[in-house]
C-alpha positions as CSV (number, residue, x, y, z in Angstrom):
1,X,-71.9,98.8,21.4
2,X,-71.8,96.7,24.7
3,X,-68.2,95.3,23.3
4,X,-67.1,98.4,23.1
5,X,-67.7,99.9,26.2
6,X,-66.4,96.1,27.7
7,X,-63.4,96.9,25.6
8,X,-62.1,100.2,25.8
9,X,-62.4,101.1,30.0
10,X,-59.7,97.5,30.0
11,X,-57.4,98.6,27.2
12,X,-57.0,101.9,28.6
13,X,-55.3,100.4,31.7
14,X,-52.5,99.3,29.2
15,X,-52.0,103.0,27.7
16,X,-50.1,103.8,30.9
17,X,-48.4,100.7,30.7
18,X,-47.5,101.6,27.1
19,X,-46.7,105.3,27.5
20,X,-44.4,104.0,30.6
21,X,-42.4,101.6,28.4
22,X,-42.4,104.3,25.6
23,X,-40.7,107.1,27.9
24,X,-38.1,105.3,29.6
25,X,-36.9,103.5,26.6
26,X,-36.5,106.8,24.5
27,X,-35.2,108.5,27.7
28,X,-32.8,105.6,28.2
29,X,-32.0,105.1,24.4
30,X,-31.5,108.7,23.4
31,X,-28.7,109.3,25.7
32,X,-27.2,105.8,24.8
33,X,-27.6,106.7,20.6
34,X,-26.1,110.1,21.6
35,X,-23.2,108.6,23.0
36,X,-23.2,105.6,20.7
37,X,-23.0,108.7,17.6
38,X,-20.5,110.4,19.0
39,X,-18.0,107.2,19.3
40,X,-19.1,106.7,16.1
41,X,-17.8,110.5,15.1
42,X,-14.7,109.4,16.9
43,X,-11.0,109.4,15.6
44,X,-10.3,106.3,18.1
45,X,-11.1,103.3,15.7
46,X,-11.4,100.9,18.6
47,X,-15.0,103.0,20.3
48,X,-15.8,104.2,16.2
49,X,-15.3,100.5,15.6
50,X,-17.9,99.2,18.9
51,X,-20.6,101.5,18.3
52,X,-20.3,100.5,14.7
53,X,-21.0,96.6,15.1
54,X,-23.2,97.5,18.3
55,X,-25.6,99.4,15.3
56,X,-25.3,96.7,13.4
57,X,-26.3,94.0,15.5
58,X,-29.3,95.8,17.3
59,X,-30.3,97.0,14.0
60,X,-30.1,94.0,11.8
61,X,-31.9,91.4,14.6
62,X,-35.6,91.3,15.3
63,X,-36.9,93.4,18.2
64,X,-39.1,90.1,19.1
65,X,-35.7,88.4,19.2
66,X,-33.9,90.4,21.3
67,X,-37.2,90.6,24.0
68,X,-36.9,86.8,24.0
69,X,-33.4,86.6,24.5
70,X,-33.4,89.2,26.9
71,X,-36.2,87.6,29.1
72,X,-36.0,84.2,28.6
73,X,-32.0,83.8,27.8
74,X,-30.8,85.9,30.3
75,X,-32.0,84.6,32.8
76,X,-30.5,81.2,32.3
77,X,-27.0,82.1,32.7
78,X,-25.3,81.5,35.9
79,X,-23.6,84.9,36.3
80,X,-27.2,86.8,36.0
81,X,-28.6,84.6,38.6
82,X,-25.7,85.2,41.1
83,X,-26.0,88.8,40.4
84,X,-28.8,90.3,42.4
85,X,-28.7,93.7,40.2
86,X,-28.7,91.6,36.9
87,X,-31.2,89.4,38.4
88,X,-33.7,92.2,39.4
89,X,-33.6,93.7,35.7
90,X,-33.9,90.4,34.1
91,X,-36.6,88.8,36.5
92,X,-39.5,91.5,35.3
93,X,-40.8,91.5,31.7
94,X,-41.5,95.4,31.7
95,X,-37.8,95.6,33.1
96,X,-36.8,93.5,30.5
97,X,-38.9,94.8,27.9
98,X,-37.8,98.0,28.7
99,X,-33.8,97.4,28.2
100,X,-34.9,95.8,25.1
101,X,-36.5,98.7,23.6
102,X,-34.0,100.9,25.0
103,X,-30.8,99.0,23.2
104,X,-32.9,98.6,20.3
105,X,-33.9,102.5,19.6
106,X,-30.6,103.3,21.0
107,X,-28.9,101.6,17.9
108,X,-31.1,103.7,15.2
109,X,-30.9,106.7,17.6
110,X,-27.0,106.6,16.9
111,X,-27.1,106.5,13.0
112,X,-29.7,109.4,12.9
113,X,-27.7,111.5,15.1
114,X,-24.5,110.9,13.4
115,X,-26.5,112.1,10.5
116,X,-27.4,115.0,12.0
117,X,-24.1,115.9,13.3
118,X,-22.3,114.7,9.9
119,X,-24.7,117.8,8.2
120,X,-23.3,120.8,10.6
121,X,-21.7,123.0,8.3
122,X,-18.0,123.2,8.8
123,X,-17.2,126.5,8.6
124,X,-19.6,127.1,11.5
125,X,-17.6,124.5,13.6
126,X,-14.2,126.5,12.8
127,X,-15.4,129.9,13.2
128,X,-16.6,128.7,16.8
129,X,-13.1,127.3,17.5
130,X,-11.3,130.3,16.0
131,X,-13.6,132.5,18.8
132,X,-12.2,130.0,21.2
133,X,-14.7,128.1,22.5
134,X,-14.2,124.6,24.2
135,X,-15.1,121.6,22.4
136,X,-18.2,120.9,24.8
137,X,-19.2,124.6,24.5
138,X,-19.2,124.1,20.9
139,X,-20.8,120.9,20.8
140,X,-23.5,122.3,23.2
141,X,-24.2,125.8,21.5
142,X,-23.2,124.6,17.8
143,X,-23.1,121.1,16.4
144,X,-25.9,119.5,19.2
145,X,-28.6,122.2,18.1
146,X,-28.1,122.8,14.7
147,X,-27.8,118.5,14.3
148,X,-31.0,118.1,16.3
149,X,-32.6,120.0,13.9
150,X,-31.8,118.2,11.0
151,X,-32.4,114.9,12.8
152,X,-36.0,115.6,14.2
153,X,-38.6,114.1,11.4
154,X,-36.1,111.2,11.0
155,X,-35.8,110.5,14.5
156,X,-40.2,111.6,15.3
157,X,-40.3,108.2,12.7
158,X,-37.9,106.6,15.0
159,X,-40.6,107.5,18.3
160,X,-43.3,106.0,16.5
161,X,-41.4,102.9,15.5
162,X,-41.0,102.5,19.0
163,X,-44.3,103.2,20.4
164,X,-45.6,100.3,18.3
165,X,-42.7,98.3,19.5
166,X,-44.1,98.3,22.6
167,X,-46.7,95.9,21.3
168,X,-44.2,93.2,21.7
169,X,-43.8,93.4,25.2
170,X,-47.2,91.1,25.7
171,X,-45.5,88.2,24.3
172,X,-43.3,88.2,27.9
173,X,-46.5,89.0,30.0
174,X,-46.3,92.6,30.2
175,X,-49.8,93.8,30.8
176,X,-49.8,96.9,28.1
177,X,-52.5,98.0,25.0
178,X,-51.8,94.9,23.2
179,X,-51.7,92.4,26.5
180,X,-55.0,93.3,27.8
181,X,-56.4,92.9,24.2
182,X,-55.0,89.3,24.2
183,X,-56.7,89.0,27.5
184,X,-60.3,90.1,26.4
185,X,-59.6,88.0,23.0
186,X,-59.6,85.0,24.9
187,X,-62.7,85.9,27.1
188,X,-65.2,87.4,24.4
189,X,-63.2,85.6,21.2
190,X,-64.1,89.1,19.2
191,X,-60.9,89.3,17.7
192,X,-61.9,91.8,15.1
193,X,-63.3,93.9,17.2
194,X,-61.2,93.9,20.3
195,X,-57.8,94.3,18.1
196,X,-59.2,97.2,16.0
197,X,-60.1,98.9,19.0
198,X,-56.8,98.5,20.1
199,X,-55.3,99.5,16.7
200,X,-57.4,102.7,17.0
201,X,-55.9,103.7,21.0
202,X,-52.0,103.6,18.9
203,X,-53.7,105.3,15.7
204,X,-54.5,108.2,18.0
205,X,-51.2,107.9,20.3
206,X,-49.3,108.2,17.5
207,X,-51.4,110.9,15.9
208,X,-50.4,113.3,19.0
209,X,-46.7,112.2,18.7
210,X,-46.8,112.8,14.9
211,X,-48.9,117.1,16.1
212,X,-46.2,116.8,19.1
213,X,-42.9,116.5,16.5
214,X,-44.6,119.0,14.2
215,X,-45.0,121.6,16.6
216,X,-41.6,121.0,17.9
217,X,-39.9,121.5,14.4
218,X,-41.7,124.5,13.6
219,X,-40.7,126.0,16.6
220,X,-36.9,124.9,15.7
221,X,-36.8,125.8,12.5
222,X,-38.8,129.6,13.3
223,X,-35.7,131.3,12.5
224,X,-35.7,130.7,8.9
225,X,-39.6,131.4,8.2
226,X,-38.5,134.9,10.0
227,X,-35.2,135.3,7.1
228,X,-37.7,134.3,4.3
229,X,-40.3,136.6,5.6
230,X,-37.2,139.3,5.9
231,X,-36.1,138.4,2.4
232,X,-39.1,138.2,0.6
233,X,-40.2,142.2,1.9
234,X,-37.5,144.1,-0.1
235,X,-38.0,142.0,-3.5
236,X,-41.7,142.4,-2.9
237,X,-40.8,146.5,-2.4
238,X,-38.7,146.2,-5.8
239,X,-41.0,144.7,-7.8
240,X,-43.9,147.1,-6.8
241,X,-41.6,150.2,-7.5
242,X,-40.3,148.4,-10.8
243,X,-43.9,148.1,-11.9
């Protein structure tokens, strides 16, 4: 009991930490993988052809990789260090881990919103052109809601994936959940203890991002439960008459 109330008031200074580093990576990567999908979607084969390998390559290395390379190669290279911009991003491990994270969801961010966009219906996207609308009116009205839709549970799993990703940033001395339980580790050597804790604090994170999604696709997909609620009154009408 005394562990845990050692434990929990220090790894709840990392949950804002971690809910930081979660935010402004999926802010960052969303708008990244929506770009990254829509080169992707492209007829030029030389920006189809980038964000292709860039998907690849984020998506077929380690995250832990890249957060090493990112803070520790980086910062070797002449170029970075003459740059004071570069230098300022790569000179911070949040910074860094947060460019990591961002590049990394932004890569499977791109592949489920290509999927999502890939699964708009056709006709829908010709009857908007024969009413005349613009190709960014479309996208904006038409093939962007109707793809988010589609894309949501695949890309919720993609949130969570990233929200435990942020674990990794303690191995470049970024103070989050999983820092501060390395730091009690070493002082009270409960490892156990002081890690399930910790595993608990993302069970229950997670847990609201999973009720948050949820919510969030219901209220998309409202519409339909309204047709099948519209649909379902006359046959039920039928078959009372009938009988």
């Amino acid at each position: 009991m005394d562990l845990i109330q050692l434990a929990v008031p220090v790894l709840l200074k990392g949950l804002g930490t971690t809910a930081l580093l979660t935010v402004v990576s999926v802010l960052i990567g969303f708008n990244l993988g929506l770009g990254l999908a829509l080169m992707r979607l492209s007829s030029n084969r030389l920006l189809s052809g980038f964000a292709k390998y860039y998907s690849n390559v984020f998506r077929g290395t380690p995250l832990l990789v890249q957060i090493f390379l990112f803070y520790y190669g980086l910062g070797q290279l002449s170029l970075i260090k003459d740059n004071a911009a570069l230098w300022w991003v790569v000179s911070d491990g949040s910074r860094c881990a947060v460019m990591a994270l961002a590049l990394n969801t932004a890569a499977y961010t791109s592949e489920i919103l290509r999927g999502g966009l890939m699964s708009v219906p056709v006709g829908l996207v010709e009857a908007a052109q024969a009413c005349g609308m613009s190709r960014m009116l479309r996208f904006r009205r038409i093939e962007f809601p109707l793809a988010i839709r589609q894309a949501l549970p695949a890309y919720g799993n993609e949130l969570i994936l990233v929200v435990k990703g942020t674990s990794l940033a303690s191995t470049i001395t970024v103070l989050e959940i999983t820092g501060y339980a390395k730091r009690l580790m070493s002082q009270t050597f409960a490892i156990f203890e002081i890690f399930a804790i910790a595993g608990l604090l993302y069970l229950v994170i997670n847990l609201l991002l999973i009720a948050i999604i949820r919510s969030t696709e219901r209220f998309l997909m409202r519409h339909e439960s309204q047709s099948r609620q519209g649909l379902s009154a006359p046959r039920a009408k039928e078959s009372a008459a009938v009988s």
